[in-house]
N, CA, C and O atoms as a DFTB+ gen file, in Angstrom:
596 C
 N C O
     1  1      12.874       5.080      -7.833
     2  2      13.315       5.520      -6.528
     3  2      14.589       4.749      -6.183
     4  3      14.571       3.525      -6.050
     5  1      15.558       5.394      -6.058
     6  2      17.092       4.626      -5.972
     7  2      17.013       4.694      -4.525
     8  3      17.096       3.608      -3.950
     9  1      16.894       5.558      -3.931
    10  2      17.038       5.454      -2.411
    11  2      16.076       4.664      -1.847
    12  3      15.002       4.497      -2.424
    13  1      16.421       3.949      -0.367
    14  2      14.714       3.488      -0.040
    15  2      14.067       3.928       0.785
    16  3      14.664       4.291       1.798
    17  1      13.138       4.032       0.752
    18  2      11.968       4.501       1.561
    19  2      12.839       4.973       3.253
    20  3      12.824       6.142       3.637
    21  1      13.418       4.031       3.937
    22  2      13.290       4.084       5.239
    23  2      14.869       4.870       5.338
    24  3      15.109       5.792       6.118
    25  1      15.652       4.402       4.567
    26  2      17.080       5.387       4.252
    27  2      16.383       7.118       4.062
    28  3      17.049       8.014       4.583
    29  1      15.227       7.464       3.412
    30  2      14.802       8.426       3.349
    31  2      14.768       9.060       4.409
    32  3      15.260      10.167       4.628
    33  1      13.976       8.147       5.364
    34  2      13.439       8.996       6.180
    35  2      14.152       8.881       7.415
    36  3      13.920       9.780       8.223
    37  1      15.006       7.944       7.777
    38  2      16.419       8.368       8.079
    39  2      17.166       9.526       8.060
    40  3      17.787       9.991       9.016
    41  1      17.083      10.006       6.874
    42  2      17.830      10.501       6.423
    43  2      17.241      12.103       6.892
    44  3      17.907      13.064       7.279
    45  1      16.006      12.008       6.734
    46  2      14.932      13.089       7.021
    47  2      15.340      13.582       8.323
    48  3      15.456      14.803       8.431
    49  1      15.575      12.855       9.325
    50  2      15.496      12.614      10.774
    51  2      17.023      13.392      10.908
    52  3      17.228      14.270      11.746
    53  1      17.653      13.100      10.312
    54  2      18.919      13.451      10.793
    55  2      18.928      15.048      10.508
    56  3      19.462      15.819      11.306
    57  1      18.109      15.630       8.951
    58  2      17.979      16.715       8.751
    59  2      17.343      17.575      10.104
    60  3      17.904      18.615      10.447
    61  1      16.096      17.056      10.869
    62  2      15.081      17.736      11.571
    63  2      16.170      17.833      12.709
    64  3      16.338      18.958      13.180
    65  1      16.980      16.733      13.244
    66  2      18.446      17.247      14.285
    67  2      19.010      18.195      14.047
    68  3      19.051      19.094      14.886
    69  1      19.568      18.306      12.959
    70  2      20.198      19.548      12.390
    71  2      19.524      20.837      12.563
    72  3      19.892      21.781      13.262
    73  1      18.508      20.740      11.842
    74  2      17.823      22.048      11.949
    75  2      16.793      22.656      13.782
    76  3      16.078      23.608      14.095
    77  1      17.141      21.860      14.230
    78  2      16.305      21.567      15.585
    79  2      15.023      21.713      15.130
    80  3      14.282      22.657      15.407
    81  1      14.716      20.614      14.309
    82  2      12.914      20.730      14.217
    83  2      12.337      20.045      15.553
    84  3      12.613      18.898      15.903
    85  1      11.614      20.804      16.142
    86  2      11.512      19.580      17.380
    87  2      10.185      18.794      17.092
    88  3       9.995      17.716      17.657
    89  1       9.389      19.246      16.339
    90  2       7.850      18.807      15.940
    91  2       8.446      17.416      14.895
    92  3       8.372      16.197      15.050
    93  1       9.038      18.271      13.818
    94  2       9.495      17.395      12.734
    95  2       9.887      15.999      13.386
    96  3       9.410      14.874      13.237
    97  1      10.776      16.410      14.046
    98  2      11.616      15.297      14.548
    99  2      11.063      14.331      15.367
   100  3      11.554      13.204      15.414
   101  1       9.971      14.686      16.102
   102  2       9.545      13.827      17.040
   103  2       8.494      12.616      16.321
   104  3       8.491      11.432      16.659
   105  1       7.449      13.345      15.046
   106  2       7.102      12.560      14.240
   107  2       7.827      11.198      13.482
   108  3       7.490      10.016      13.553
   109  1       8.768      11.732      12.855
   110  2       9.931      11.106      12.034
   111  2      10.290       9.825      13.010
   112  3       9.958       8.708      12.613
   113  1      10.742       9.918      13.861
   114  2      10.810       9.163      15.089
   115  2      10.157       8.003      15.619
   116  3      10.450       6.887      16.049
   117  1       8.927       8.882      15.368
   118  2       7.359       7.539      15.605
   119  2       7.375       6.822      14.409
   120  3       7.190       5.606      14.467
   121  1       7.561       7.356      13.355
   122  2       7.719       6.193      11.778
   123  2       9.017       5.242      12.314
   124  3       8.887       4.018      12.345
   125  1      10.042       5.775      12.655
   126  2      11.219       5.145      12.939
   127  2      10.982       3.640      14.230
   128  3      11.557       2.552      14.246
   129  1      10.088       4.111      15.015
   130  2       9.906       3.348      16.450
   131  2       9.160       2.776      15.737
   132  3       9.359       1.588      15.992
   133  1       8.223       2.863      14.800
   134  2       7.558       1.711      14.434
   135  2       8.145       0.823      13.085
   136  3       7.529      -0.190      12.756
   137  1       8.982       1.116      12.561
   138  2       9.363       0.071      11.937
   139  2      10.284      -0.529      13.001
   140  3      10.233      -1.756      12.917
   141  1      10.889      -0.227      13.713
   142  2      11.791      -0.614      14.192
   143  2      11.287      -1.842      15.074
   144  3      11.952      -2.878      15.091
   145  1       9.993      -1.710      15.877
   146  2       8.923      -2.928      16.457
   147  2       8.782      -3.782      15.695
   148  3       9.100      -4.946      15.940
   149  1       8.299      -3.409      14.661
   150  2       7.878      -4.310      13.372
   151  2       9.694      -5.159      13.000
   152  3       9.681      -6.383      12.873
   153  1      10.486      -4.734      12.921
   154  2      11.932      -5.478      12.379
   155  2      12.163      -6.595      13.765
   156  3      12.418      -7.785      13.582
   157  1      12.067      -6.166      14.722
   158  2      12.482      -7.301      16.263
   159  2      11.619      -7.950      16.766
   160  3      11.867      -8.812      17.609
   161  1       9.943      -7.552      16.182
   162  2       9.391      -8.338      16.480
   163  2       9.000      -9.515      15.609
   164  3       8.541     -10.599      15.971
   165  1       9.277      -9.078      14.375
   166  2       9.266     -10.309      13.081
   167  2      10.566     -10.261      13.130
   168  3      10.595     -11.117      12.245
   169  1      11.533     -10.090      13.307
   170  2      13.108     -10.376      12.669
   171  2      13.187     -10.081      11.250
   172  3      14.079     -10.753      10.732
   173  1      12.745      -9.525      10.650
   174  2      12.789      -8.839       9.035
   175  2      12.695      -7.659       9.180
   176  3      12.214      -6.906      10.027
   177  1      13.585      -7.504       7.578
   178  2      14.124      -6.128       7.847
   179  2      12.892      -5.237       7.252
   180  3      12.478      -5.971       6.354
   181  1      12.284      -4.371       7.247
   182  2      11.537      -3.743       6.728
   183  2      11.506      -3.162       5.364
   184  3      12.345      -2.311       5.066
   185  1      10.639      -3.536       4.538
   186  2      11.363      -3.562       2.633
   187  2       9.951      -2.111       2.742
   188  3       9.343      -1.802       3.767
   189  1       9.780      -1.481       1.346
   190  2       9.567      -0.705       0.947
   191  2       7.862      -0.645       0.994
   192  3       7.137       0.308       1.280
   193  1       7.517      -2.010       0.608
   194  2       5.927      -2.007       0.356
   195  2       5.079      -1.977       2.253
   196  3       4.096      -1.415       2.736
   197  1       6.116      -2.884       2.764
   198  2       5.323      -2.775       3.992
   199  2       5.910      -1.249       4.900
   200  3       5.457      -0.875       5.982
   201  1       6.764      -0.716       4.285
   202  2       6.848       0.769       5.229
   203  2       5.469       1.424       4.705
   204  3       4.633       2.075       5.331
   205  1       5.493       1.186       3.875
   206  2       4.443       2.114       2.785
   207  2       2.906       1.868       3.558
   208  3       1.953       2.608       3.314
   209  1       2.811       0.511       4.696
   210  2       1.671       0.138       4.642
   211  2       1.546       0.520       6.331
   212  3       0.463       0.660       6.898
   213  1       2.485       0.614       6.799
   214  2       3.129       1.152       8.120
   215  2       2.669       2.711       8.022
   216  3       1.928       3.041       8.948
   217  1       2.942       3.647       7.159
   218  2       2.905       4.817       7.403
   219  2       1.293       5.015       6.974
   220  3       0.501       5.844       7.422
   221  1       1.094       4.089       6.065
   222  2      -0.933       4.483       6.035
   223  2      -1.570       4.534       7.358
   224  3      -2.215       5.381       7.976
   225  1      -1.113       3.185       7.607
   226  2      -1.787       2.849       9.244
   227  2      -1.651       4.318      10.254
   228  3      -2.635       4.658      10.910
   229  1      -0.943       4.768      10.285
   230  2      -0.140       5.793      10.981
   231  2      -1.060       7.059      10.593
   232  3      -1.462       7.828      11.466
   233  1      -1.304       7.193       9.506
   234  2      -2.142       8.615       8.876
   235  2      -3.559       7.981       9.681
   236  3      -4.069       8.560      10.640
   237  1      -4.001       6.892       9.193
   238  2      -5.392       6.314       9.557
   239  2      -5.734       6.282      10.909
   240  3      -6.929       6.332      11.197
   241  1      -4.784       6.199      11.900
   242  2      -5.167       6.314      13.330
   243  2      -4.728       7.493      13.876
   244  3      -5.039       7.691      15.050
   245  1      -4.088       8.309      13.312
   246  2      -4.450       9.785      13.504
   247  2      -5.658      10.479      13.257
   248  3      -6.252      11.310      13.945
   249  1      -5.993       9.835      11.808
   250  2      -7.436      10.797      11.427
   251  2      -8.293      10.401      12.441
   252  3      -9.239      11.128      12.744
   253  1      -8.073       9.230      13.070
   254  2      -9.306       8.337      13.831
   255  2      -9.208       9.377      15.289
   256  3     -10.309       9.621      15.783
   257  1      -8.033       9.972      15.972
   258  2      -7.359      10.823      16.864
   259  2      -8.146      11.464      16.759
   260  3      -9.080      11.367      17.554
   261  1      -8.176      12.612      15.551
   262  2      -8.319      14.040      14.812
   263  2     -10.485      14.148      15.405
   264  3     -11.190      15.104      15.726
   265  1     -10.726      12.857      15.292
   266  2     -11.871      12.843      14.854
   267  2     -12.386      12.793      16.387
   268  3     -13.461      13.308      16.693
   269  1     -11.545      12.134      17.347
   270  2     -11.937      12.119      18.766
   271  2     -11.934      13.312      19.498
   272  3     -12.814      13.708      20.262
   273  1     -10.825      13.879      19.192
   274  2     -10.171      15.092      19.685
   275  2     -11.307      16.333      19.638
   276  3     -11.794      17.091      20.477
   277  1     -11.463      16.115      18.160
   278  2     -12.489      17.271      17.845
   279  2     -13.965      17.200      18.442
   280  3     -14.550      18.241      18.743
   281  1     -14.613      15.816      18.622
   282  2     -15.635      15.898      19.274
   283  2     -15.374      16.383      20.537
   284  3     -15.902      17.465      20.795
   285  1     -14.704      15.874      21.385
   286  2     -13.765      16.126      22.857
   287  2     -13.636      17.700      23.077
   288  3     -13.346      18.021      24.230
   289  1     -13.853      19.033      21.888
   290  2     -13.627      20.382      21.566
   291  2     -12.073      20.098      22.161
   292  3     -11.542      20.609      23.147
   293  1     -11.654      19.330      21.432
   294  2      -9.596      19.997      22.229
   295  2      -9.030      19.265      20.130
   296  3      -8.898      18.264      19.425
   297  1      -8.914      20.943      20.178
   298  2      -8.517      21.672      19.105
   299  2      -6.973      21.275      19.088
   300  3      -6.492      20.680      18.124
   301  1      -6.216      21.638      20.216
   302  2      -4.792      21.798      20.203
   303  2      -4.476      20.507      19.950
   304  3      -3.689      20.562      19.006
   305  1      -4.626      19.479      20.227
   306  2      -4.351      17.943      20.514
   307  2      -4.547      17.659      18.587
   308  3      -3.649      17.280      17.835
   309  1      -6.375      18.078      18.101
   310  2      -6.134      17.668      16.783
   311  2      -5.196      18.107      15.673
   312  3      -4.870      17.479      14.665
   313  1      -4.757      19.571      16.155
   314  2      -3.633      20.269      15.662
   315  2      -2.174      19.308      15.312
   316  3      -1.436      19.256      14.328
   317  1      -2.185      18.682      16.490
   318  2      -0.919      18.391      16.832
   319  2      -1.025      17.160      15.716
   320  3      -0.106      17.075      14.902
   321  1      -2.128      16.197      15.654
   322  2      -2.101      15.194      15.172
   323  2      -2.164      15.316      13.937
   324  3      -1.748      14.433      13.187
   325  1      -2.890      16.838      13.359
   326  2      -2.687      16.803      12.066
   327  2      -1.412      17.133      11.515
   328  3      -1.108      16.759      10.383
   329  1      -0.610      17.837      12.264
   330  2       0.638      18.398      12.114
   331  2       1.741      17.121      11.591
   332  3       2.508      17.225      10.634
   333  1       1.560      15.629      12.697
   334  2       1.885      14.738      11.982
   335  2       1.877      14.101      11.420
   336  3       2.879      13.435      11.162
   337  1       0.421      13.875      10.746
   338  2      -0.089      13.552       9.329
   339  2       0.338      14.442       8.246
   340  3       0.587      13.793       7.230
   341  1       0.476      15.467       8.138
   342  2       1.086      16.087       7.114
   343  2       2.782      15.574       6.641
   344  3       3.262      15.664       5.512
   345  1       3.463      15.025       7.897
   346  2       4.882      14.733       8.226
   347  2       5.161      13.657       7.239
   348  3       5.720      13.465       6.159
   349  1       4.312      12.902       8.401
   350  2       4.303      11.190       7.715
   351  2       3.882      11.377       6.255
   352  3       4.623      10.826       5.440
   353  1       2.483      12.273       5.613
   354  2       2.457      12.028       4.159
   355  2       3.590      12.637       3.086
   356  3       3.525      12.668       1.857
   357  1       4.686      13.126       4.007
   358  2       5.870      13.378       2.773
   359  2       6.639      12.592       1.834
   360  3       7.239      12.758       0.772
   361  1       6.245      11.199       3.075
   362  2       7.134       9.741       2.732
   363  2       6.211       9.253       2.073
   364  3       6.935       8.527       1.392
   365  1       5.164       9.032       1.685
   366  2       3.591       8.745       1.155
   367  2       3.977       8.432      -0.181
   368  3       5.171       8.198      -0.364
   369  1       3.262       8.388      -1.069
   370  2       3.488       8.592      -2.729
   371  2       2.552       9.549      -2.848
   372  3       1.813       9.758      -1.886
   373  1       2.424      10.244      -3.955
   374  2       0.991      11.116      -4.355
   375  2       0.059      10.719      -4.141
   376  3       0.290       9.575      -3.751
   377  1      -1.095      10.911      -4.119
   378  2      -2.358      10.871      -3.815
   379  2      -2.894      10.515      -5.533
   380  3      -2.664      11.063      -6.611
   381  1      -3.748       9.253      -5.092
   382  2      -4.394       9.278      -6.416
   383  2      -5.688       9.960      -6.569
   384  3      -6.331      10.084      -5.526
   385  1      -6.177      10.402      -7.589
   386  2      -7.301      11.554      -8.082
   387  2      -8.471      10.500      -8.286
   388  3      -8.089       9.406      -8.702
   389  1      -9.673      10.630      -8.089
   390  2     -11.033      10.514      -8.194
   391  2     -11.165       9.658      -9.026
   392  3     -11.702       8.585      -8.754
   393  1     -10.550      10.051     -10.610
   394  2     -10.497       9.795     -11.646
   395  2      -9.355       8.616     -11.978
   396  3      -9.504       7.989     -13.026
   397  1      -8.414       8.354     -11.261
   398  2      -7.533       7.528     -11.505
   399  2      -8.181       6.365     -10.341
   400  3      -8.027       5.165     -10.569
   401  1      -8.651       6.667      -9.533
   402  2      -9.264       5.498      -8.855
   403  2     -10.379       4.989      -9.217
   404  3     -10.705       3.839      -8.922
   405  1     -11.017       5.701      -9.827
   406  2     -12.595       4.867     -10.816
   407  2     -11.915       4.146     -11.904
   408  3     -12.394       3.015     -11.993
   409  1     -11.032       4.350     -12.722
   410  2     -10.783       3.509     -13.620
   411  2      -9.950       2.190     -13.091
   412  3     -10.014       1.068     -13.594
   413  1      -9.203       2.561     -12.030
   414  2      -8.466       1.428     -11.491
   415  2      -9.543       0.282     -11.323
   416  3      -9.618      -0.728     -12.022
   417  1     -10.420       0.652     -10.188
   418  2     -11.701      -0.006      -9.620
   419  2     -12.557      -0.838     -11.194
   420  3     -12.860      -2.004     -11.450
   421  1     -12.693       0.439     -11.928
   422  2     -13.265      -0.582     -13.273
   423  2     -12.662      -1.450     -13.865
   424  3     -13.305      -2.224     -14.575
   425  1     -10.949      -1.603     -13.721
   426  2     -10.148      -2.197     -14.558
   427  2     -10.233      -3.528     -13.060
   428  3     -10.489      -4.718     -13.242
   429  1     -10.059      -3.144     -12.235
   430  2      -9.792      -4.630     -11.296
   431  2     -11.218      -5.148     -11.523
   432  3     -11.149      -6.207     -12.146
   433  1     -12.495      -4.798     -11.252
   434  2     -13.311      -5.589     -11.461
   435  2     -13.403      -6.540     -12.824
   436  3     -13.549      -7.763     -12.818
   437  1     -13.282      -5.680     -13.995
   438  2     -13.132      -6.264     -14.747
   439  2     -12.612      -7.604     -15.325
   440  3     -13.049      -8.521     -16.021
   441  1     -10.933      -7.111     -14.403
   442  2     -10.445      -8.217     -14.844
   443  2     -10.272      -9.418     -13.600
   444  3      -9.429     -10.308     -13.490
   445  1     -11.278      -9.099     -12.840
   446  2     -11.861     -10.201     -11.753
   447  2     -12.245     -11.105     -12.405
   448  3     -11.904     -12.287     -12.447
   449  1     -13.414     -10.200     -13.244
   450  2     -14.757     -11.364     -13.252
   451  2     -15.555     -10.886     -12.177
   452  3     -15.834     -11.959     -11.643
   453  1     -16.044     -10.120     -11.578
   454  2     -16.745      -9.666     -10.780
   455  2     -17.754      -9.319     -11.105
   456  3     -17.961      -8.486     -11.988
   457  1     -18.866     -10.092     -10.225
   458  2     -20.160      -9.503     -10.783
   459  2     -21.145      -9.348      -9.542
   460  3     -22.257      -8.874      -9.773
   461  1     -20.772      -9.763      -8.072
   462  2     -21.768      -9.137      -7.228
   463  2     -20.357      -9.046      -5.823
   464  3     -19.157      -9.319      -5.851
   465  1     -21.292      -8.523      -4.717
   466  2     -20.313      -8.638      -3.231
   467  2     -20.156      -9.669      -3.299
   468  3     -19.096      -9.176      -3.682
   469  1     -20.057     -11.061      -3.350
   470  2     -19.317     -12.222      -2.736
   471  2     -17.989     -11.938      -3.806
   472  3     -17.174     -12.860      -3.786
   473  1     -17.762     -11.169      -4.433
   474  2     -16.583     -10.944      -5.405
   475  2     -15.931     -10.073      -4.972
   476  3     -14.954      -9.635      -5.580
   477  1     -16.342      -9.605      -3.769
   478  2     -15.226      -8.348      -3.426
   479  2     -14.324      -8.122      -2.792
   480  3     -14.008      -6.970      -2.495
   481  1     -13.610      -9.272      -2.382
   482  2     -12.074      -9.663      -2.122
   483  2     -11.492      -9.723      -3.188
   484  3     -10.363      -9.235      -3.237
   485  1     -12.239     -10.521      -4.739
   486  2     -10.608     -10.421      -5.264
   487  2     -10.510      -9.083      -6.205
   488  3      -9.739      -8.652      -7.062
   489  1     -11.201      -8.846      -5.841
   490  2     -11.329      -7.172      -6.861
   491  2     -10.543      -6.190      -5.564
   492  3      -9.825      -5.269      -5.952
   493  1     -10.673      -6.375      -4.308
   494  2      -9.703      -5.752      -3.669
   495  2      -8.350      -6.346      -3.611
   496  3      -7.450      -5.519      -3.462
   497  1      -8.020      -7.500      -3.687
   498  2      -6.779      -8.275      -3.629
   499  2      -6.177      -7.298      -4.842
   500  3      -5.189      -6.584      -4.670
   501  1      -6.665      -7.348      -5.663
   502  2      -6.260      -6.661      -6.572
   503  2      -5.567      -5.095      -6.940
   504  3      -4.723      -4.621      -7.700
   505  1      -6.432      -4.688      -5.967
   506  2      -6.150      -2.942      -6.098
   507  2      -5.471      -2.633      -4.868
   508  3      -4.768      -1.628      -4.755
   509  1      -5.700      -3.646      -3.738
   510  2      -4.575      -2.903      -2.073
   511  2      -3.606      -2.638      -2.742
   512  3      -3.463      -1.427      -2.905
   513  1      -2.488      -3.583      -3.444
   514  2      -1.148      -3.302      -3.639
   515  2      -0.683      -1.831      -4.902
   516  3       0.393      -1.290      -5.157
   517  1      -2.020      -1.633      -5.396
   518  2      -1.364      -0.381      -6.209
   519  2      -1.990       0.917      -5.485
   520  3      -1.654       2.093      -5.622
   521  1      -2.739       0.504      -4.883
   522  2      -3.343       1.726      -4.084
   523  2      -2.767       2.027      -2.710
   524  3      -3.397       2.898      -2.110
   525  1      -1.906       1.607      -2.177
   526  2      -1.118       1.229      -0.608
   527  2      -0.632       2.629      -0.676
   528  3       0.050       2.972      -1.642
   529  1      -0.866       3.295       0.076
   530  2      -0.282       4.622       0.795
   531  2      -0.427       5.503       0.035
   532  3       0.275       6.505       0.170
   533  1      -1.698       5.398      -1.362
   534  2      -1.840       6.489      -2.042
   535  2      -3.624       7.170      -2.232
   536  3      -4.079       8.180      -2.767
   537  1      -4.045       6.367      -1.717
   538  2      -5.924       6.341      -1.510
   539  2      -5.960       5.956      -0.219
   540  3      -5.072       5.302       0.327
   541  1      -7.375       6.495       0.506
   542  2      -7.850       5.594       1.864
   543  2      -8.545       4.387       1.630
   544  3      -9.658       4.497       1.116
   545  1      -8.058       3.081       1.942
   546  2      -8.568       1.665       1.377
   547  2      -9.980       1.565       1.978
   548  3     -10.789       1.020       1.227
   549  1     -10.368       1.898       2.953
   550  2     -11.838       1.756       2.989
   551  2     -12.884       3.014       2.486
   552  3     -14.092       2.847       2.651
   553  1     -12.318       4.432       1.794
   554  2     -13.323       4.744       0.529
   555  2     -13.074       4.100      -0.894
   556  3     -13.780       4.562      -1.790
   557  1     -12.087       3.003      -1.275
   558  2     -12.273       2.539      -2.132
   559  2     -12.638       1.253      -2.024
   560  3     -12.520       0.452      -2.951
   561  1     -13.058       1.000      -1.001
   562  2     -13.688      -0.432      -0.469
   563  2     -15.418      -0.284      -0.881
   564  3     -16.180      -1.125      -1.360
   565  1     -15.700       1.417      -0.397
   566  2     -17.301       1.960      -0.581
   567  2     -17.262       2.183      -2.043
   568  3     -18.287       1.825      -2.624
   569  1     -16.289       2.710      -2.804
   570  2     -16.345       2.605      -4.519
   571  2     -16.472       0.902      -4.706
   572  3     -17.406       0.557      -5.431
   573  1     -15.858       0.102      -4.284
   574  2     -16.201      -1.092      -5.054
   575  2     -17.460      -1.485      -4.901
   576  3     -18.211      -1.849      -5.805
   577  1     -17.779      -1.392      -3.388
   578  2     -19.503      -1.804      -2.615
   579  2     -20.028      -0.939      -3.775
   580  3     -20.711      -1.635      -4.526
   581  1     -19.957       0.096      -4.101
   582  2     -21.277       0.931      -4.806
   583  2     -21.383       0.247      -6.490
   584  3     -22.381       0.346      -7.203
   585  1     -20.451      -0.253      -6.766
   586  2     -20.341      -0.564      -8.121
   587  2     -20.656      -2.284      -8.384
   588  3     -20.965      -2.851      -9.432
   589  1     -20.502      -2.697      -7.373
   590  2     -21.066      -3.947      -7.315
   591  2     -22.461      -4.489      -6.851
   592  3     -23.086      -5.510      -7.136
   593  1     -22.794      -3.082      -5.768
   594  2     -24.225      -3.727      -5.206
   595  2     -25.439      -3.413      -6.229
   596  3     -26.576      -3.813      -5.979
């Protein structure tokens, strides 16, 4: 990836002006306002791994939205929120498959040394950073619980 992450979506933003996306744009925006908190309130500039961990958060308290909304029967509201979860996961990486996350999980335990739950920090220490914005970290938190308990 030659470009970075936040130049992307920059860059994205300026497209959704252009085109008057007004949905697009207003999403794009909220990624933008929040790194931008995150840069003045730490004084660092925002690098690639923590946008990456910025925009999970962002999917994750939407679904948490999605999930209120819908009990609440207000449809339009979860609409809206899914509308910008779809946004935000453009900047995302792929999604890892079922199958690429069981072997990950077998390969970090492995090479833990893991052999019950009091081991299941470093078998996650292990897998947050390759799994960051491409799995939900707490169903692969329940893959490690199931394989360890």
């Amino acid at each position: 990836m030659s470009e970075s992450l936040k130049k992307q979506i920059t860059s994205a933003m300026k497209d959704a002006m252009r085109a008057k996306a007004k949905e697009r744009l207003g999403a794009i925006r909220l990624i933008l306002a929040e790194v931008k908190q995150i840069e003045v309130d730490e004084r660092i500039d925002v690098d690639d791994a923590r946008l990456l961990a910025v925009l999970d958060k962002m999917v994750k308290q939407r679904r948490d939205s999605i999930q209120q909304f819908e009990a609440a029967e207000r449809q339009e509201l979860a609409d809206k929120e899914q509308a910008e979860i779809d946004i935000i996961q453009e900047f995302l990486p792929e999604a890892l498959t079922n199958e690429e996350l069981t072997a990950m999980v077998d390969a970090a335990i492995a090479s833990s040394g893991a052999e019950s739950m009091r081991d299941m920090g470093k078998v996650m220490g292990i897998l947050k950073p390759n799994i960051q914005g491409r799995a939900d970290v707490g169903a692969v938190s329940g893959m490690v619980k199931g394989k360890l308990g």
